[in-house]
Every structure is written in C-alpha cells, then in structure tokens.
N, C-alpha and C positions, 0 to 999 in steps of 0.2 A: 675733777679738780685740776686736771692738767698738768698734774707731774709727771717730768720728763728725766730721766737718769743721764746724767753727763759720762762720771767716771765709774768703772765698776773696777776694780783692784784688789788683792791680795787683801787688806790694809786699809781699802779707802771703799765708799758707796757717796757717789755726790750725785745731788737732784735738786732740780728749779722746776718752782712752782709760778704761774703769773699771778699777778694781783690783777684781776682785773672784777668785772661784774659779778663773777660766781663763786668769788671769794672774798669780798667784801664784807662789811657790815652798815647799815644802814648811814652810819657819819663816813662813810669813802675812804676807810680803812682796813688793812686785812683786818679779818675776823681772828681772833687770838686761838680761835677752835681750830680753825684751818694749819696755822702754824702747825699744831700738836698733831694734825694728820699728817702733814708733812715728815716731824718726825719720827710716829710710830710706823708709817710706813717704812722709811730708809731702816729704821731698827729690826722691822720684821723679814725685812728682805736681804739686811747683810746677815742675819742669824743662819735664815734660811740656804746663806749660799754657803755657810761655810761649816753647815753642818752634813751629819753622812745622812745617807737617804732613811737610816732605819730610828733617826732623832729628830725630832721639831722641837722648835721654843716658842713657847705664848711672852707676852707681855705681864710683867707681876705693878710694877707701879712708872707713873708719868708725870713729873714735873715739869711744869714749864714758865717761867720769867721772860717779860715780854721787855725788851731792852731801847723800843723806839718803835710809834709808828709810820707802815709804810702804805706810799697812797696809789701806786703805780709800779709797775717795772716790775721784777721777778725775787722772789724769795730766794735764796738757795740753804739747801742743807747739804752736812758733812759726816757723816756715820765713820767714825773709828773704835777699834775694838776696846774693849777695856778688861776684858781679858776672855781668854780661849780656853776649849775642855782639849782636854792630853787626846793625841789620836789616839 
C-alpha cells in the first residue's frame, strides 16, 4: 500500500499513503477500503507502541466517512490518543 510513517511521538503517529495505481478504484479514485487501511493501521501501531510488552490491543469497531474524493498525491493520516490505560 505504500505507507510511509512521517511523525512517531508521545501523542502523535502520522503516515501518508500515495494515491496512485494500487490504490485506486476503477473511476481514478482512492478506493474508500484503502482509506480504512490507512487508518486501522496508524490505530494498531500507536496502541502497539504505547502499550507494555505483556498487553496487546485488537481492533473492536471502524467507522469511516469519506469527506471528498482524491485522484492523485498522498493521503495522510493522524492517530491521536483518546485515552490511555493507567501504567
């Protein structure tokens, strides 16, 4: 898919994806599926960083609302916590 992680922080996990051939959909649009990889990836990988080594988190549900689409250039996503387990 071509996700590339920009920022990793405390706080923040940011990653861009390209639009290009192997995220498309047949009318030369991301595919709306793609989106939703994008962000259950950055979800499963800020859990994973800021959890201890003897806890993992799965995914329980995924919504996703597609706000415009795009036909070219790079997607980006933004993963901020919306809340933390007590150390």
């Amino acid at each position: 898919m071509g996700i590339a992680f920009t920022q990793v922080g405390a706080d923040r996990l940011v990653a861009r994806m390209p639009v290009d051939a192997h995220t498309k959909q047949p009318m030369s649009i991301l595919h709306g599926g793609v989106s939703v990889v994008l962000a259950e990836t950055l979800g499963s990988c800020a859990a994973a960083l800021t959890l201890p080594p003897d806890r993992s988190a799965v995914g329980l549900d995924i919504h996703a609302n597609h706000i415009r689409a795009v036909k070219h250039s790079w997607v980006i996503g933004t993963c901020t916590p919306v809340r933390r387990l007590p150390p």
